[in-house]
C-alpha positions as semicolon CSV with decimal commas, in nm:
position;residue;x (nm);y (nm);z (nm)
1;X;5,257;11,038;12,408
2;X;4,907;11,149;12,302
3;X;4,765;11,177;12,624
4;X;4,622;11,546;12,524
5;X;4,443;11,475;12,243
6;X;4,109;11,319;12,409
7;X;4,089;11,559;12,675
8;X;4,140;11,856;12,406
9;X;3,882;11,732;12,197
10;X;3,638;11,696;12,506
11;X;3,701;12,055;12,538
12;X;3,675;12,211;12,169
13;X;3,362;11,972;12,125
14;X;3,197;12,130;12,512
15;X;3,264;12,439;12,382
16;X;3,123;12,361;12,018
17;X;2,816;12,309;12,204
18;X;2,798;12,600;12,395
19;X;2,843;12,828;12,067
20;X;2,528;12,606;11,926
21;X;2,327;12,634;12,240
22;X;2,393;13,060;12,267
23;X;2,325;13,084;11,889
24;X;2,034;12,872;11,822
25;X;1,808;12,986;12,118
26;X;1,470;13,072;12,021
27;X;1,365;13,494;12,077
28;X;1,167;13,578;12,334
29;X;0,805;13,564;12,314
30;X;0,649;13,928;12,244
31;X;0,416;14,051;12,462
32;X;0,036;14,042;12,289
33;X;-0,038;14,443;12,156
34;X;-0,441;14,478;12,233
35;X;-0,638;14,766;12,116
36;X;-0,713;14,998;12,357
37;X;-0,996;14,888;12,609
38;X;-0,969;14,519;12,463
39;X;-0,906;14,282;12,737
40;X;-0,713;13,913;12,698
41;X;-0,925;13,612;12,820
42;X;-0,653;13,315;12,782
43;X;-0,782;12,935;12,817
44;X;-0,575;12,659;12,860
45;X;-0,663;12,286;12,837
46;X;-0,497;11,983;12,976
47;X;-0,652;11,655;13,007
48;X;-0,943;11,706;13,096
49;X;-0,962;12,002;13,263
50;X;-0,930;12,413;13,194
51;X;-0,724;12,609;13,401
52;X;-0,973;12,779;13,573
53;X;-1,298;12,660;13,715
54;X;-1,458;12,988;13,643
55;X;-1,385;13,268;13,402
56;X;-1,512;13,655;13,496
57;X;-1,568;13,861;13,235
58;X;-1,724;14,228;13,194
59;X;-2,063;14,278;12,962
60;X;-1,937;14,554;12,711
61;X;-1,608;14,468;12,711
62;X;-1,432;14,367;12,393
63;X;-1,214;14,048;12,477
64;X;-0,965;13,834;12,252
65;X;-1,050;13,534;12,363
66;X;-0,657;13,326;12,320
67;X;-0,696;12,917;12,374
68;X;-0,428;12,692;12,392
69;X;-0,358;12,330;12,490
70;X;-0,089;12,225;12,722
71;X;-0,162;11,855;12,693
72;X;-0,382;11,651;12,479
73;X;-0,614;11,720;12,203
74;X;-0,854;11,939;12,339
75;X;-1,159;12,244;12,182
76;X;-1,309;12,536;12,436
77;X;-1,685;12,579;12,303
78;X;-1,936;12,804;12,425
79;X;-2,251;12,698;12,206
80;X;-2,530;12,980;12,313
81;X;-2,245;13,196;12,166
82;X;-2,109;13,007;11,907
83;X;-1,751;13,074;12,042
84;X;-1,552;12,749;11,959
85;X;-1,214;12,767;11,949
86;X;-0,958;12,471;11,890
87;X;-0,592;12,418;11,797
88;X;-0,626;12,530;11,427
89;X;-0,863;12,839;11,560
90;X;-0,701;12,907;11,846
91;X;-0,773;13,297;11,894
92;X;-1,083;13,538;11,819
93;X;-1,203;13,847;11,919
94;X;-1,560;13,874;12,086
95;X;-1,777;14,159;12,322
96;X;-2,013;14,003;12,602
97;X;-2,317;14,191;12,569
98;X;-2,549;13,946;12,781
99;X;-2,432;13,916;13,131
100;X;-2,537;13,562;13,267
101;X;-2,349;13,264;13,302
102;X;-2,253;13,017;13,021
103;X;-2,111;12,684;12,987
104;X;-1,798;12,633;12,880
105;X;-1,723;12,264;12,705
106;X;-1,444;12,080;12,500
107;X;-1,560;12,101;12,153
108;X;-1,370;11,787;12,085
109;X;-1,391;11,403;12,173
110;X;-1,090;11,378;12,398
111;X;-1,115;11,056;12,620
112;X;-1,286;10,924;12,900
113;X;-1,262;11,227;13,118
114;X;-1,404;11,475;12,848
115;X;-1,774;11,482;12,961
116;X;-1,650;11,614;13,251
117;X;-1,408;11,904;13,119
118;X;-1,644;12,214;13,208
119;X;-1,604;12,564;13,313
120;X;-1,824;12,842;13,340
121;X;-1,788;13,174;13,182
122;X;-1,952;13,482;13,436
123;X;-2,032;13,767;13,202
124;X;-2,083;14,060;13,499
């Protein structure tokens, strides 16, 4: 006799959760608005390891310099510059004037691997 009462309320409820899912999506993320001739350099840490091996950059060029980590618990530090940059300062804005190469280090204790999370920063 109440056969369509389950399948109904398998229904209403699917569709209850379709109206949550459409209305409580997140916006999309806005693209970054640099000043004119300012250049993005964007770091990323996971354990243990940057996403790039080596990071080209111009001398004279003004950079923000965006870091971010992925996974773990992780710093980018540049100490001849005193560029570090962790999860509470994740962004800053900075001009290469000395072209060279630097070393580029997790500023914090992260595990075994993190003597060996390097990069190197080319200023060109």
């Amino acid at each position: 006799m109440y056969k369509w009462i389950m399948p109904a309320l398998i229904v209403i409820a699917c569709l209850f959760g379709v109206y949550l899912l459409a209305q409580g999506l997140p916006e999309k993320p806005k693209e970054e608005q640099l000043a004119e001739g300012t250049e993005l350099l964007k770091i990323t840490a996971t354990n243990f390891n940057f996403n790039e091996e080596e990071y080209h950059v111009k001398a004279g060029t003004p950079y923000v310099i965006s870091f971010s980590n992925n996974l773990g618990n992780h710093g980018a530090a540049i100490d001849e510059l005193n560029i570090n940059l962790t999860k509470d300062n994740p962004r800053m804005e900075y001009t290469f004037t000395e072209p060279g190469t630097y070393d580029l280090h997790c500023s914090i204790q992260c595990g075994q691997g993190h003597a060996g999370m390097t990069a190197k920063v080319i200023v060109e």
